[in-house]
C-alpha positions as CSV (number, residue, x, y, z in Angstrom):
1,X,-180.2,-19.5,-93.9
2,X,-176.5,-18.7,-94.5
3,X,-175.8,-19.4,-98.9
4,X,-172.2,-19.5,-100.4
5,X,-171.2,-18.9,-103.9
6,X,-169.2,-21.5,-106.1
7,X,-166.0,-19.4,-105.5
8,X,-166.4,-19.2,-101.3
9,X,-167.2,-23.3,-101.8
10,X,-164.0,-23.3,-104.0
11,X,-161.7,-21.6,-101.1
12,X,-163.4,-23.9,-98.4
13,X,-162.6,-27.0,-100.3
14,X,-159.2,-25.5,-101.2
15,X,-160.3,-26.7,-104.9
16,X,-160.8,-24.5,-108.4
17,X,-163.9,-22.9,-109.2
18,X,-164.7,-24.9,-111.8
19,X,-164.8,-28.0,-109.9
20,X,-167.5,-27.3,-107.6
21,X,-169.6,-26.2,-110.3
22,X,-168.9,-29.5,-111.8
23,X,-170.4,-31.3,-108.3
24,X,-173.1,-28.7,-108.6
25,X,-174.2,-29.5,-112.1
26,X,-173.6,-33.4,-111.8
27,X,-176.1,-33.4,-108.7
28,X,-173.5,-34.4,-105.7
29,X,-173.4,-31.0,-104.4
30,X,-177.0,-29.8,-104.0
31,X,-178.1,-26.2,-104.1
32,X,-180.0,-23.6,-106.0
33,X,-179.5,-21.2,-108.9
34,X,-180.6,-17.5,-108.7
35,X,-183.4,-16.9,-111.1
36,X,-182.7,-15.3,-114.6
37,X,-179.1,-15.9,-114.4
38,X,-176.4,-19.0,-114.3
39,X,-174.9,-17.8,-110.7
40,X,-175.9,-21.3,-108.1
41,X,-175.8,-21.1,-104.4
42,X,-175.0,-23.5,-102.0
43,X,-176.9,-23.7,-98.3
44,X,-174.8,-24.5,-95.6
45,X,-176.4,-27.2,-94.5
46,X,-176.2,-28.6,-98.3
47,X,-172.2,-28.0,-97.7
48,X,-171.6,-29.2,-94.6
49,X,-173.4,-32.5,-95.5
50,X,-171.8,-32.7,-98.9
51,X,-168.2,-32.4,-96.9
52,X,-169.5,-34.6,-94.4
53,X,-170.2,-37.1,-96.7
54,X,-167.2,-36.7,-98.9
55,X,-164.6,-37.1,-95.6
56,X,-163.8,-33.2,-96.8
57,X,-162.4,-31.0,-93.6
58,X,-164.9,-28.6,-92.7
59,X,-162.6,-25.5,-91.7
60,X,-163.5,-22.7,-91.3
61,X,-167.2,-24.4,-90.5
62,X,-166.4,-26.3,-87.9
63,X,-166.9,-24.2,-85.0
64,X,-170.5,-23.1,-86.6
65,X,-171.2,-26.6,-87.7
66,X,-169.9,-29.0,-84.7
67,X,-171.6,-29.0,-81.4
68,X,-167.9,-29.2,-79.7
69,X,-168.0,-30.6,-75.9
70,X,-165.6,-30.7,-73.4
71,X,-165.8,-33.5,-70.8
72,X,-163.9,-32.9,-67.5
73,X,-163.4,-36.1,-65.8
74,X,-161.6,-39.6,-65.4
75,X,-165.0,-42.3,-65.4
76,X,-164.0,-43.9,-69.1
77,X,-167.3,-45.7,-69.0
78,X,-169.3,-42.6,-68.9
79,X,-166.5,-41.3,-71.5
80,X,-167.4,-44.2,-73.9
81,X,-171.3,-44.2,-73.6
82,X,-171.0,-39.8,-74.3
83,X,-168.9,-40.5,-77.3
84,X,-171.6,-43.2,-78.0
85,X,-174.6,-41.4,-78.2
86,X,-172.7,-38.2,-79.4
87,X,-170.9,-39.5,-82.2
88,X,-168.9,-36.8,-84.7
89,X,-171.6,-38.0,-87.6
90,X,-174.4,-36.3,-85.6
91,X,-172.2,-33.0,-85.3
92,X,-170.7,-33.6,-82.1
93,X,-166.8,-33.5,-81.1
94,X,-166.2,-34.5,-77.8
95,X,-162.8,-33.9,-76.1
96,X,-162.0,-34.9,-72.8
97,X,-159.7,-33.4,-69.7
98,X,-158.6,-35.4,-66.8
99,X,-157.7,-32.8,-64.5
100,X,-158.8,-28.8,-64.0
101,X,-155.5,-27.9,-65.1
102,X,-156.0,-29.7,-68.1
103,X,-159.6,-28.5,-68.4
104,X,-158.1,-24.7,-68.7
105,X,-155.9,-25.4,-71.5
106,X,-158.3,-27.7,-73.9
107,X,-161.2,-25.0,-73.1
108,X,-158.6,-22.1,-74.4
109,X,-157.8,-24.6,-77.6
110,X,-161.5,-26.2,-78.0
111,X,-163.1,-23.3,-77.3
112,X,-166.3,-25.8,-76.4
113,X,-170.2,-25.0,-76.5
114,X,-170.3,-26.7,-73.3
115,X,-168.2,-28.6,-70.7
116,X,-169.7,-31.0,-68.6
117,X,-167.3,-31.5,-65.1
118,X,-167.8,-34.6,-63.2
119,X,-167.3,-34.0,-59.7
120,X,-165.8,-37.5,-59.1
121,X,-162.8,-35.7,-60.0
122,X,-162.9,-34.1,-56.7
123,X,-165.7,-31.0,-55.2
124,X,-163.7,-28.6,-54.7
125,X,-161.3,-29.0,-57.9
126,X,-164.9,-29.3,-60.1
127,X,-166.3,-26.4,-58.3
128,X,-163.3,-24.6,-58.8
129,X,-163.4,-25.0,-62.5
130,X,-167.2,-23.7,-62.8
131,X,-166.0,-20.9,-60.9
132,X,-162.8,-20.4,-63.1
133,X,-165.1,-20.3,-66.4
134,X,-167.3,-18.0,-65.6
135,X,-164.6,-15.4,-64.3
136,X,-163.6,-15.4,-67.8
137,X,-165.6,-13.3,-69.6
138,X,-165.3,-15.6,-72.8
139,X,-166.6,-18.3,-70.9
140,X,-169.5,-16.4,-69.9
141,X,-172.4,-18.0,-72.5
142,X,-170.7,-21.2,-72.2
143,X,-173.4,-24.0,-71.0
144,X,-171.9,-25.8,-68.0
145,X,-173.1,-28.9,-66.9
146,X,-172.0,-30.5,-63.4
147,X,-172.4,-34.3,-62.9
148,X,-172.7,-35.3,-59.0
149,X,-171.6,-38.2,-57.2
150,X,-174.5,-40.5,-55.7
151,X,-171.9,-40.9,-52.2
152,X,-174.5,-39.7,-49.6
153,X,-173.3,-36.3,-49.5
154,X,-175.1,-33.0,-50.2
155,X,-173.4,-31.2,-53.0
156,X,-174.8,-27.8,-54.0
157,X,-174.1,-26.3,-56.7
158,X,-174.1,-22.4,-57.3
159,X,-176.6,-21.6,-60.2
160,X,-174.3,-18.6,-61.3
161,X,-171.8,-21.0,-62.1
162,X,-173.4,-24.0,-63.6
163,X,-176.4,-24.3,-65.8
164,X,-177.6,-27.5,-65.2
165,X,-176.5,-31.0,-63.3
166,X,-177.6,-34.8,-63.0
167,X,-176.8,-36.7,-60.3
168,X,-175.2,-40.2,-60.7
169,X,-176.6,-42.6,-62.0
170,X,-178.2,-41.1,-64.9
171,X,-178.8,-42.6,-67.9
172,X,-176.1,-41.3,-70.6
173,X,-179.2,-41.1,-73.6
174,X,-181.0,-38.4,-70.9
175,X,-177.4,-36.3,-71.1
176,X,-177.0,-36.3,-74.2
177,X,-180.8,-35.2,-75.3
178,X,-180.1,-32.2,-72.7
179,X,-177.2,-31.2,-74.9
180,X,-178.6,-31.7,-77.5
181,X,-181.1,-29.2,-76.9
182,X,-178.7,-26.7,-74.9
183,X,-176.4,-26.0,-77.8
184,X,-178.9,-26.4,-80.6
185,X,-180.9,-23.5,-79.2
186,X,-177.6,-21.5,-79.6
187,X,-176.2,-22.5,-82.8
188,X,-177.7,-24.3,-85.7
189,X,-176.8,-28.1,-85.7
190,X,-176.5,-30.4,-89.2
């Protein structure tokens, strides 16, 4: 469990010192002080919640703190029901692409824990994309998910290049479970 001092709370918050100490000793920002001396610590997940709670940025803890999830596609009802059942309270920030071309430049901004590319968007372009991320070396541990159309054809998809997929119609809840379980096991969630 990852513990911060008053003073690296202080630069997160981009206030003094003093003032989270203040939060600390009034009860709002919960934590722990060292035995045998007046230093207090603050876990993470104590901060994070605090700053969730607060409408605080998170900074720098963002990308250890937000399960971030970029959707490739165009269905805005499946769009809607992600953002639903992933909402930025539970520590999920969902961005979404419309095109591969699109998908290349929000995964090189978002840098997301996983990108799920709906193949209604076209096979090849979605397979192309899978591919694409997983020539990148910085790509490699991301967790890929492909969704397939339900049209009658058979759609493989190459395991080297895609971690899991669901074939349409699937219920939205079941998705979001899955990825909820794929990036918690990598990064701790609050």
């Amino acid at each position: 469990m990852k513990v911060f001092t008053t003073g690296q709370v202080a630069k997160i918050c981009k206030v003094a010192p003093r003032t989270v100490s203040k939060w600390f000793d009034s009860g709002r920002l919960k934590g722990y002080r060292i035995p045998g001396s007046q230093d207090r610590r603050i876990p993470r997940e104590y901060l994070i919640k605090f700053l969730k709670e607060h409408g605080m940025p998170l900074g720098d803890l963002e990308d250890e703190a937000m399960a971030k999830v970029l959707l490739v596609g165009q269905d805005q009802l499946l769009i809607e029901n992600l953002k639903r059942h992933l909402p930025v309270e539970n520590s999920f920030k969902i961005q979404v692409a419309a095109s591969g071309f699109e998908a290349g430049i929000q995964a090189e901004s978002f840098h997301p824990d996983c990108i799920v590319v709906d193949y209604a968007i076209g096979r090849i372009d979605a397979q192309q994309i899978c591919q694409n991320l997983r020539r990148n070396a910085e790509y490699s541990e991301t967790i890929v998910i492909a969704l397939l159309p339900d049209d009658g054809s058979q759609i493989t998809v190459d395991r080297n290049h895609v971690n899991e997929s669901f074939k349409k119609p699937f219920d939205v809840a079941l998705l979001a479970e899955r990825l909820r379980t794929l990036i918690g096991s990598r990064k701790e969630l609050v």
